[in-house]
C-alpha positions in Angstrom: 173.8 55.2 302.4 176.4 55.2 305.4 175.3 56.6 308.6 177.5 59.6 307.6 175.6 59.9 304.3 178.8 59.5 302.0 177.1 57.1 299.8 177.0 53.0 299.9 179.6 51.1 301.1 181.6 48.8 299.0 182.3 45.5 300.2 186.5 45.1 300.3 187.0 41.0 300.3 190.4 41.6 300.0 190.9 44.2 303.3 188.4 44.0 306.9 185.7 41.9 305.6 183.7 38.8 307.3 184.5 36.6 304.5 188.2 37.1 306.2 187.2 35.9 309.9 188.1 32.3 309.5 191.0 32.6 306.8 192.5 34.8 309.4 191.5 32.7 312.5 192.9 29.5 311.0 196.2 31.3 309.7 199.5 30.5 311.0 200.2 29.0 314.0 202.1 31.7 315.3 200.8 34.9 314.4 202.5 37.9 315.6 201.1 41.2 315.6 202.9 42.2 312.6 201.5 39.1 310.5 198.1 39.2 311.8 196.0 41.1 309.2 196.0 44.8 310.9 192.0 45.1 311.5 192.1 41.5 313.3 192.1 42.5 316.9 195.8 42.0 318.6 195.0 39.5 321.2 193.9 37.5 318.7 198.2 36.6 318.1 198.6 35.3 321.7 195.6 33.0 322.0 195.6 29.4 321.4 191.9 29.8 321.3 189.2 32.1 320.8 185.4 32.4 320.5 183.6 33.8 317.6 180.2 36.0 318.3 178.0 36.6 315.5 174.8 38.9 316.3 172.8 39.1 312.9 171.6 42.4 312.2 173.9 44.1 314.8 176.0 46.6 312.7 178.6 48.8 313.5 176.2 52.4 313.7 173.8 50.4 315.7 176.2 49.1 318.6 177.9 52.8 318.9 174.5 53.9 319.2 174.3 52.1 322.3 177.1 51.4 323.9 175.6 52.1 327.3 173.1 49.8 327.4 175.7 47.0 326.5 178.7 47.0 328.6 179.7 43.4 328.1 179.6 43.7 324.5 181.2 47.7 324.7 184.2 45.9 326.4 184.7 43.6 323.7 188.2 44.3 321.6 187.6 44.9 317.7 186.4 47.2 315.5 184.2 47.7 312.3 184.5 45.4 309.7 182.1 45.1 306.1 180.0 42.8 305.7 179.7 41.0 302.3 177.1 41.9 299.5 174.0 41.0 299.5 173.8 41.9 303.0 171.3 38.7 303.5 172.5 36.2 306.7 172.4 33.7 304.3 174.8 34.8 301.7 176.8 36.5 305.0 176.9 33.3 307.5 177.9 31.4 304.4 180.6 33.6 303.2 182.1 33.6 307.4 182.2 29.9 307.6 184.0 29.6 304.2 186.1 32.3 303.8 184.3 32.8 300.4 182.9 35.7 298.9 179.3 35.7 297.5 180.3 35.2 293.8 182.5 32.1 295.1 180.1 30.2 297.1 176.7 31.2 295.4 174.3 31.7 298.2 173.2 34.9 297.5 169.7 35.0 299.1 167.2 32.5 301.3 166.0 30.8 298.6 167.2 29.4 295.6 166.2 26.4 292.8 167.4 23.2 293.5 166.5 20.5 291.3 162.8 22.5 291.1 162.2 23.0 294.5 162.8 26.0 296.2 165.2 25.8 298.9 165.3 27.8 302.0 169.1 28.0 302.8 168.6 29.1 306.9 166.3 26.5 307.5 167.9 24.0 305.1 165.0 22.6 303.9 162.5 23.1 300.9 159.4 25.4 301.3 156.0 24.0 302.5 157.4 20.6 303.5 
């Protein structure tokens, strides 16, 4: 359930989604802000450069929340995007970095079979060795 207690949120790959970050960042050259998608922030379209912050588990209720104790990040430009589903980092920091969603790229967990071994995705390396 949402915050607001309307019911679970549906992920929207097409609209203001993570799997959309990168697409968006490595778009045209010369955005403007009526070609930048409309929930990328707007001084995205005049940088020639810009640095991506990921903070795993930080959602959208939890930084409103508190916004006081956070000033650097409060003064950030953005706003609330969805996430991708299931909400694991795995599946997540996979769908970011290729502009994928879940079903595409197939990391939808921490582990998964490869070749009989169970593979932890986040620590890239099979379990117990």
């Amino acid at each position: 359930m949402t915050s607001s207690g309307v019911g679970p949120i549906i992920p929207d790959y097409a609209g203001a989604n993570v799997r959309g970050i990168i697409p968006a960042l490595l778009g045209p050259r010369a955005w403007s802000t009526s070609t930048l998608p409309a929930w990328m922030p707007a001084p995205i379209a005049d940088s020639e450069q810009c640095v991506m912050l990921v903070l795993d588990g930080l959602g959208w209720d939890q930084l409103n929340d508190h916004r006081a104790i956070m000033p650097t990040i409060d003064s950030l430009v953005g706003r609330s995007i969805h996430t991708v589903a299931p909400t694991t980092t795995a599946t997540a920091l996979t769908s970011i970095t290729t502009g994928l969603t879940p079903g595409e790229h197939g990391l939808i967990g921490y582990r998964m079979m490869l070749n009989g071994d169970v593979l932890n995705v986040l620590r890239w390396s099979v379990d117990d060795k």
